[in-house]
N, C-alpha and C positions, 0 to 999 in steps of 0.2 A: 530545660530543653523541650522544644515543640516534640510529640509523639511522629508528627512530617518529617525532624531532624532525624528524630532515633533511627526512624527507617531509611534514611539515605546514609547512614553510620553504617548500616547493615550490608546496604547493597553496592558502596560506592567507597572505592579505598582513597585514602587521607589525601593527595595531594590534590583531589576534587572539589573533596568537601571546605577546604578554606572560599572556594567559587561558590558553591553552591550556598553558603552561610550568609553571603549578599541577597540571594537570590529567594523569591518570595514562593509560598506553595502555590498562586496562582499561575507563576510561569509554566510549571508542569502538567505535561497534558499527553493522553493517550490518543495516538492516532489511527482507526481503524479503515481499513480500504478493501475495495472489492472490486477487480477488474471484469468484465464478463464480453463476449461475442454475441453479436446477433446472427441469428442461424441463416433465418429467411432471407434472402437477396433482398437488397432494400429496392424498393419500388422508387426510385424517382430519378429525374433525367439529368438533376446537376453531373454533372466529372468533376473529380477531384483530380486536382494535380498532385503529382508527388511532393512530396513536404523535402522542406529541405533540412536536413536534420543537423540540431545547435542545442550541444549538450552544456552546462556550466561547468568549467575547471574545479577539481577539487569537491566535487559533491563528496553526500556521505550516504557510502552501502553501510544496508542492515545487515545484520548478520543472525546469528542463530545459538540461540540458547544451550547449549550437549546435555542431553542426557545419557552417562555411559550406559545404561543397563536398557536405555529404549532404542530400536533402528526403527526411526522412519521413513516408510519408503517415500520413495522419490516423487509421487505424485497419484492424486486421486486418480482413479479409474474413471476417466471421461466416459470410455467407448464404451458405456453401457448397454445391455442388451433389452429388447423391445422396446427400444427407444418410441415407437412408435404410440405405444399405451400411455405416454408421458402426459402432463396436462397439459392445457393454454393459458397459459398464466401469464398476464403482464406487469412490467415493472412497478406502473401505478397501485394496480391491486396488493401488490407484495409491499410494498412500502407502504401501504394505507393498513392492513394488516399488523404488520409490526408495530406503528402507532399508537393503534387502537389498545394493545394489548400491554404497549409499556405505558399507555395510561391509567390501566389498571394496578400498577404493584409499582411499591418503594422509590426512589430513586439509588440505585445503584450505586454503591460503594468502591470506586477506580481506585486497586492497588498492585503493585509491582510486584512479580514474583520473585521469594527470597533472594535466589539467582541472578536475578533480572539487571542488565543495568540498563541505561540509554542508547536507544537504536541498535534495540535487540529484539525478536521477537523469542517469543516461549511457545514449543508447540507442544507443551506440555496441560496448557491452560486451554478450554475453550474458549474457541474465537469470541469477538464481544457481537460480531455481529453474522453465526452462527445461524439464525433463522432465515435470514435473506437466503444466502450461500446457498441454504436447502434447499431453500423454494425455488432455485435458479435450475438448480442438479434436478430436480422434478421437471423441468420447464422444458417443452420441446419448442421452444424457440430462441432461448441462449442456451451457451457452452460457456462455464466457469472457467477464467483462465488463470485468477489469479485471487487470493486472499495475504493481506500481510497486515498485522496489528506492532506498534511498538509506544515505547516512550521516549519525549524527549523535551526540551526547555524551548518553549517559543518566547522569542527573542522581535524585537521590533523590524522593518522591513529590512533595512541600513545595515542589520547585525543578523538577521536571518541566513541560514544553509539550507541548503537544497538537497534532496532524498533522493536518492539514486533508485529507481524503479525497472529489473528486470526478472520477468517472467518465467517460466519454464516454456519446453516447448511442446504446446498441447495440439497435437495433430497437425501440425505444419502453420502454425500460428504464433509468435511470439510478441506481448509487449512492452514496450520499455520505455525510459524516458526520465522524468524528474518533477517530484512536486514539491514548491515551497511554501512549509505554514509560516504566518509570522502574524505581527499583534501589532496594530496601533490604536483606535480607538476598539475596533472591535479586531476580532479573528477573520484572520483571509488564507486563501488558499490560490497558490496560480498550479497550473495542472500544465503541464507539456509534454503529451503521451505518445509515441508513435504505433502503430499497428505495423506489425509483418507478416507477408506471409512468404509460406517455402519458395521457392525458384530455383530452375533448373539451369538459367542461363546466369555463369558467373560474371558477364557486363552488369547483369543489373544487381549483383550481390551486393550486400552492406557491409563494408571493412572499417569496422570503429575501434581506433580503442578510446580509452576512458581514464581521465585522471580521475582518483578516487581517496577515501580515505577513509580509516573504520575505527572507530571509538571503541578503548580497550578497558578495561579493567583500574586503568592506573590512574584513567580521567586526563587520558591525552590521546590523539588518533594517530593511527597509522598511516603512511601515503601509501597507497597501491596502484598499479595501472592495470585495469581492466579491458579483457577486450570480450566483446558480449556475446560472441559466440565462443564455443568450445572448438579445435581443433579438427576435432573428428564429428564436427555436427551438420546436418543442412547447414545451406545456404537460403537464405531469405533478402527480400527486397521491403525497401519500405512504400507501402502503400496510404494509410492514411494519418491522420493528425487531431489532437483534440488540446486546442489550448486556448484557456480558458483561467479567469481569476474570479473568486467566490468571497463573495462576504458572508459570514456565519456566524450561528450562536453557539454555543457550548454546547455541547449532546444531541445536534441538530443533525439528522439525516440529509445529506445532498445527493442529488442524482444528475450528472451530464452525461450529456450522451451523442454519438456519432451515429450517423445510420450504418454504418459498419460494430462498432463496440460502445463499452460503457463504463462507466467509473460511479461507484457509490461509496461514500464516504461521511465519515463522521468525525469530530473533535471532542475531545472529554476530560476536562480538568482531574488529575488526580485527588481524593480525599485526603482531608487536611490531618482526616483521622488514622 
């Protein structure tokens, strides 16, 4: 038995693992993402039209690792104080930085936390892409709105699932939407992200809910119906859209981006070891 099997023994109960025995260590793969706001009003004269918003039936929400002995609280502390002292850091430089410095040292050893199963994150682990995130939180020209890392089996386009992506609400911002990885010659990524912000007028509120479904323990999912706001929350409208499909290599940093917000994103095959 591969040392790859031993650890999905560990982390994946029995009626999985007869699927998972087909299935090869390259299908497994870590997927890390970064959502962020741009601060400054974008400078240019296009309009966008409102997006008209077209979720997939049956996506799959991530869910979240417990630890009983740790509370984590609900979310970073955006509203930093002197915010004013912050730097001017741009995307480019911060991405050219990270680069430079994972070109110095090892490649990276991608493993699942004992706990861990598929389409879970661990907020117990550092983020994988933890340096960015910082440099953003430093940057007085985005606002972090969103970090989520997980694992899960990329599947060709035909047999691919979609990720159910929502946000918290960071200062009257929310965004949500769905991205699907999948494999045929190489790794691709389509992205279909909406941007919201708060409103005051319930005509333009967004009433969605969401079929949904969340992989448990037993190596089957549950159906859920979501609805992406909370009961006692703002009311938000949707303003813009970013959708988009990516071809990419294994470990490969991606950045798109809206003159409104941004998405940075990486793929990473789990070690065989």
């Amino acid at each position: 038995m591969s040392s790859f099997k031993r650890h999905l023994d560990k982390v994946l109960i029995t009626p999985f693992i007869f699927h998972c025995s087909i299935i090869l260590a390259d299908d497994a793969y870590r997927i890390d993402l970064i959502i962020f706001q741009f601060l400054p009003e974008p400078n240019v004269k296009e309009k966008f039209e409102t997006p008209l918003v077209e979720i997939s039936d049956n996506s799959i929400t991530i869910s979240e690792l417990n630890y009983p002995e740790i509370i984590k609280p609900k979310s970073i502390n955006y509203d930093l104080p002197y915010k004013e002292l912050f730097q001017d850091i741009s995307i480019s430089s911060i991405l050219n930085n990270i680069n430079q410095q994972e070109e110095s040292i090892d490649p990276e050893l991608i493993k699942m936390s004992a706990e861990q199963i598929f389409f879970q994150e661990d907020s117990g682990v550092i983020f994988p892409l933890e340096g960015i995130s910082n440099s953003l939180q430093k940057s007085k020209n985005y606002r972090l709105i969103s970090t989520k890392s997980w694992f899960q089996i990329i599947e060709s386009k035909e047999e691919s699932n979609s990720i159910l992506i929502i946000s918290e609400n960071i200062r009257g911002v929310k965004v949500f939407g769905e991205i699907t990885p999948y494999k045929n010659r190489f790794l691709h990524l389509d992205l279909n992200l909406y941007f919201l912000e708060k409103t005051e007028n319930i005509d333009e509120a967004l009433n969605l809910e969401i079929k949904s479904k969340k992989y448990n323990k037993n190596g089957l999912f549950d159906e859920e119906l979501l609805n992406i706001f909370n009961a006692n929350e703002e009311i938000f409208k949707t303003q813009y859209q970013i959708k988009e499909s990516r071809k990419l290599r294994s470990k490969e940093l991606h950045y798109i981006d809206h003159p409104k917000f941004g998405v940075i994103f990486q793929i990473s095959p789990i070690s065989k070891n």
